[in-house]
N, C-alpha and C positions, 0 to 999 in steps of 0.2 A: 327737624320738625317743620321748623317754616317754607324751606323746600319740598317738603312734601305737600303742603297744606292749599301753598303756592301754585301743585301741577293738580290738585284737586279742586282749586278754583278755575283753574284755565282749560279745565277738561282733558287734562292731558294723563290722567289717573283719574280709574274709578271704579267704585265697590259697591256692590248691589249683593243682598245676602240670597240665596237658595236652599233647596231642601238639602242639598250637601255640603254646603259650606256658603262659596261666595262666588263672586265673578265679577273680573276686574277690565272688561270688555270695557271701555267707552264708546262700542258702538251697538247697536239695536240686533238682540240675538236672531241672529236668524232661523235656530235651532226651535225655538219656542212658536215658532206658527204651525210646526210638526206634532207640537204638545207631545213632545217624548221625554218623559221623564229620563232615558237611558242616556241621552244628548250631552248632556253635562259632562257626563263622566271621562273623556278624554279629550274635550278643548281645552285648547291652549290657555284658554283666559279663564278656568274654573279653579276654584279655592276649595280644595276638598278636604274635607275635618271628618275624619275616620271615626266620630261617633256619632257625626249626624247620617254619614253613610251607614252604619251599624243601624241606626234609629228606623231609617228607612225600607232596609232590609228587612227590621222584624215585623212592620209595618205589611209590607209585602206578602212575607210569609203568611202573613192573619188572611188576605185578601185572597192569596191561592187557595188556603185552605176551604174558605168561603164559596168557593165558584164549583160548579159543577164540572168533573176530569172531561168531559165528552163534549166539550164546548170548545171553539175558538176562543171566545177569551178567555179561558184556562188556559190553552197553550200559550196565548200572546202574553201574558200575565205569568207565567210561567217561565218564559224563555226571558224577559225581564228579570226575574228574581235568578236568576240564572247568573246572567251577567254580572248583576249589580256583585254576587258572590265571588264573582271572577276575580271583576275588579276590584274588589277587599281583600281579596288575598296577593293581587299583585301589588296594590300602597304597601302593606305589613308588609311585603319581600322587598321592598324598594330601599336604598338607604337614601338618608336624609339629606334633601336638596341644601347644594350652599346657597344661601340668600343671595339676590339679584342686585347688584348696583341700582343704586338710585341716580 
């Protein structure tokens, strides 16, 4: 514990929470001046917690449902909630990562 607590004073570790979990990036996301919610989901440095992606998902669903079919942002909104299902179904097929050396 006090080596971890140690690389989280010295900035050498670090955890910022998001709509999916977390993100352990110590540097300034570059993803997020894109304002893409979809960005997260397969960097390297994202902490993804399978209920908050479920959360966001049904989230989503409400929002498509919402917009009118004949619209671009129904489709962009759309191919979004797409994804996000993609990648929920490929976490559930993954087996479980061995923890990382500290």
């Amino acid at each position: 514990i006090d080596e971890i607590m140690r690389r989280f004073r010295n900035g050498e570790m670090a955890y910022k929470e998001t709509m999916f979990g977390g993100c352990v990036s110590t540097r300034p996301c570059r993803h997020l001046a894109l304002r893409s919610m979809t960005a997260c989901i397969d960097c390297e440095n994202a902490v993804i917690k399978l209920s908050k992606l479920r959360r966001v998902i049904a989230a989503q669903e409400q929002l498509v449902k919402s917009i009118e079919q004949d619209t671009v942002e129904y489709i962009a909104e759309k191919k979004d909630l797409e994804y996000l299902k993609e990648a929920l179904m490929r976490f559930e097929n993954e087996p479980e990562p061995k923890p990382k050396p500290i």
